[in-house]
C-alpha positions in Angstrom: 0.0 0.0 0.0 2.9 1.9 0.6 4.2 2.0 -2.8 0.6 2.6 -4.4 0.0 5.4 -2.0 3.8 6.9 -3.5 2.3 6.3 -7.1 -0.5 8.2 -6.3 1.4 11.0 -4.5 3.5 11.0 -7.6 0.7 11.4 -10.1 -0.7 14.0 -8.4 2.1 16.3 -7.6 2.7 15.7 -11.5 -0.7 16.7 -12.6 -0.9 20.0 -10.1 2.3 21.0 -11.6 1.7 20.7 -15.3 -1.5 22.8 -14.7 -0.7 26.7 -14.9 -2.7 29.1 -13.2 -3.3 32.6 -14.1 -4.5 35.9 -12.9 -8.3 36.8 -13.1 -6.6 40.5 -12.6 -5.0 42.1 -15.9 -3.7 45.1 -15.6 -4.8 46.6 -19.3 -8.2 46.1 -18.8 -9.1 46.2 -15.3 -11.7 48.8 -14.1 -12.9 48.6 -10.6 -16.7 47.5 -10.1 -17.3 51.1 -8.3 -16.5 53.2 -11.4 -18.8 54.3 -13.9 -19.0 52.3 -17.1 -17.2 55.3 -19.2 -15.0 53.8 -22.2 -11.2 54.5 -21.7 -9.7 52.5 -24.6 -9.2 52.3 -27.9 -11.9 50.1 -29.5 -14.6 50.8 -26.9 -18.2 52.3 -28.2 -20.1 55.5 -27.2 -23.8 55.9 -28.4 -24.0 59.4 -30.1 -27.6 60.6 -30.1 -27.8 63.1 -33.5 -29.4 66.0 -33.5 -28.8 68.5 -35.7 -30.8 70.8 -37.1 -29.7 73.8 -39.8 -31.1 76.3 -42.0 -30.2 79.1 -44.2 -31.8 81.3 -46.4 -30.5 84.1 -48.9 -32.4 87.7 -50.2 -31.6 89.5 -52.7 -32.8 92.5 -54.1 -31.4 94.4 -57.2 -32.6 98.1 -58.4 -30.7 99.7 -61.8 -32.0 102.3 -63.5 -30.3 104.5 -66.5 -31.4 107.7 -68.5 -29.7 109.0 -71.4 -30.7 111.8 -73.7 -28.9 113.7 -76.8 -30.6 116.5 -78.8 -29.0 118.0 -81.3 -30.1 121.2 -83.6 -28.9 121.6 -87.2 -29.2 124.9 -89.0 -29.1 125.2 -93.0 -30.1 128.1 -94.4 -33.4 129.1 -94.8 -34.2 125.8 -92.5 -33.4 124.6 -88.5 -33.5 120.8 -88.1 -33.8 119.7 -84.6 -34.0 116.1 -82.8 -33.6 114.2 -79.6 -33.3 110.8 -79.1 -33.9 109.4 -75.1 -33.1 105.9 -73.6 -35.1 105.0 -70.3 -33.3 101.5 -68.7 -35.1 100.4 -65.8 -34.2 96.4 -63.8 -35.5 95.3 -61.0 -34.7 92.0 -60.0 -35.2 89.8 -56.6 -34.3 86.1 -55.6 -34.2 84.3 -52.1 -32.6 81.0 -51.5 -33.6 79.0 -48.2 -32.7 75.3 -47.0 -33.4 73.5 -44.4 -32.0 70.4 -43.3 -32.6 68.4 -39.7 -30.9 64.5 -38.8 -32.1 62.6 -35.8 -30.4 59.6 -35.2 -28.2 57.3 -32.8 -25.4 55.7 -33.6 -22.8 53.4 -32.2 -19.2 54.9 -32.8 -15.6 53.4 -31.6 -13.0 54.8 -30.2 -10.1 54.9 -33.1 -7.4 57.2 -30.5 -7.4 59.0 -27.2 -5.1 62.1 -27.9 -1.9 63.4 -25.5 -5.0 65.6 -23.5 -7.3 62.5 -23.2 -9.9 63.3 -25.6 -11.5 61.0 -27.2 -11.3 60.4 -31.5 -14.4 57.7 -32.5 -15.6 57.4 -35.8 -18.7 55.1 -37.0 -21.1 54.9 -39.5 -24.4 53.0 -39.9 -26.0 51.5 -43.4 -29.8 51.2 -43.7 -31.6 49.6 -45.9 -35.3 50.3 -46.0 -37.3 49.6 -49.7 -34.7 49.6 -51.7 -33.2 52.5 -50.7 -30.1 53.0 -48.9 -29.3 55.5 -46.1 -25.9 56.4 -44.6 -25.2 58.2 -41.8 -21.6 58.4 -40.4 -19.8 60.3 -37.8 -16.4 61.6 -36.9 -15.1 63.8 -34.4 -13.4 64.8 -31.0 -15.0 63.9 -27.6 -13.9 65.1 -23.9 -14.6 62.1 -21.5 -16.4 64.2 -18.9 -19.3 65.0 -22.2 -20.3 60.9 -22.3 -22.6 60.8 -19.5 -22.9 57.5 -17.2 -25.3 56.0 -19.4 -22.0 56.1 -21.9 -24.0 58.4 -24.2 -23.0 61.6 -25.8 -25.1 64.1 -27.8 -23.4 65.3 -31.2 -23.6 68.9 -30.4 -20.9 67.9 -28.0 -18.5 66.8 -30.2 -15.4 68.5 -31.7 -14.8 68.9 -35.1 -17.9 66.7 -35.7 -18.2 65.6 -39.2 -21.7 64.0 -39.5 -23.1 63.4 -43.0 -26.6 61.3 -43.9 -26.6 60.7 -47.8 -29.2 58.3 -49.2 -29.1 56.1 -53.0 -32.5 54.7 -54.5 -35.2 55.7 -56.7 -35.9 58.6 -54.2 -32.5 59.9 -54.0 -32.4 59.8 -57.6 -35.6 61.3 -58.8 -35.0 64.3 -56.9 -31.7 64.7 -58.9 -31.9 67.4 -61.8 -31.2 65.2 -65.5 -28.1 65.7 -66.6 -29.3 68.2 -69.6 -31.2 70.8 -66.7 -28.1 70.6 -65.0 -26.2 71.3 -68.6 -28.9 74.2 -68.7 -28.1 75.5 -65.2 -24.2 75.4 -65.8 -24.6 77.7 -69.0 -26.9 80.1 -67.2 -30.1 79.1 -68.9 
């Protein structure tokens, strides 16, 4: 029994030392159970609620007017020829230009760098697809960490250097597109 009980002694001390334990802790991505759930690393996501809203309109108004006149007399003898010739040039013109664009959305962005100050650089974009046609929306910009609130949201009127576009392709897209021979037209003045 002796023996069998070395064997097994053996065995085991084997099998424990063969198996390698590691560390539930790691330093990289360790963030205590009491903080707030904030991202702090490349590659994390932050929900960026979009709301933006923008118009601009343009008036112009134009007023010209011109008068001229000449008169002349000749005199021949026995006989006075006289004339006048008059030019009245009146333009009044007017035009306004307004637009109007609003985007409400949210979308998921990552964190591509954290800069040397700690802000935050994220970039994302989002594809939908809804009857047949296709609608982009992507965002770029800067974030400071203390604008993502606990809820690890952010609103995009808080962002830096924000670059949002929302650009759609489909039969809606393209039927509010001029034909290429109005927009010919248009680039001649016509």
């Amino acid at each position: 029994m002796n023996l069998f009980r070395k064997i097994v002694a053996a065995g085991m001390y084997w099998i424990v030392g063969a198996a390698a334990a590691t560390s539930l802790y790691q330093p990289s991505t360790y963030q205590p159970y009491t903080s707030d759930l904030r991202p702090r690393q490349v590659g994390d996501l932050i929900t960026v609620m979009v709301y933006e809203s923008a118009s601009a309109s343009t008036t112009a108004n134009t007023t010209a007017g011109r008068d001229a006149a000449v008169g002349w007399t000749t005199r021949l003898p026995g006989k006075n020829y006289s004339g006048a010739l008059g030019t009245n040039n009146q333009v009044d013109g007017g035009g306004r230009t307004a637009r109007e664009g609003r985007v409400l959305a949210q979308i998921t962005v990552a964190i591509t760098a954290i800069t040397e100050r700690g802000d935050l650089l994220v970039a994302g974009e989002q594809l939908l697809d809804i009857n047949d046609e296709r609608q982009q929306i992507r965002v770029e910009g800067r974030i400071r960490p203390q604008d993502v609130s606990d809820a690890n949201v952010v609103l995009s009127t808080r962002i830096a250097n924000a670059k949002i576009s929302y650009a759609g392709q489909g039969d809606l897209a393209n039927a509010q597109r001029p034909a290429w021979w109005q927009r010919l037209l248009t680039m001649f003045g016509l």
